[in-house]
C-alpha angles and dihedrals in degrees: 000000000000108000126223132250083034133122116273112264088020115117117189103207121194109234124211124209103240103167133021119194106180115201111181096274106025147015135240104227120192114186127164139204128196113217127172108232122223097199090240113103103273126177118235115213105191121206153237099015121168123250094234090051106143094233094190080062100056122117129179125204131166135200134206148083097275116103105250133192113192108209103179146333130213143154121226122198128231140188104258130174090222116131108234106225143082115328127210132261 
């Protein structure tokens, strides 16, 4: 689903979190999102992250049968209204 009021070829894509690992000062956190590909270049905003995300820390897979070629990853920041702090479970 392409959304609108995006970019064309950019596709925001709403991320669940599937697996939690917890070491004494940080979390593994393991989410996935499930996109259709086209077969043209397209770019994959992947949503909701957390602010404190540790961007140095980020990986990106796919699975699939498709043929994929990853061409770059990167987090931008943006202003958000989010408390920083525990959240509730």
């Amino acid at each position: 689903m392409v959304n609108p009021g995006t970019p064309f070829g950019q596709k925001i894509l709403d991320s669940q979190i599937v697996a939690v690992t917890v070491y004494n000062y940080q979390a593994w956190v393991t989410r996935r999102a499930v996109v259709s590909l086209s077969g043209e270049e397209q770019e994959l905003v992947i949503t909701p992250l957390p602010v404190t995300l540790a961007t140095d820390s980020m990986r990106v897979s796919s699975v699939g049968t498709a043929v994929l070629k990853l061409l770059g990853v990167r987090c931008d920041r943006r202003q958000t209204t989010e408390p920083i702090g525990k959240e509730a479970t």
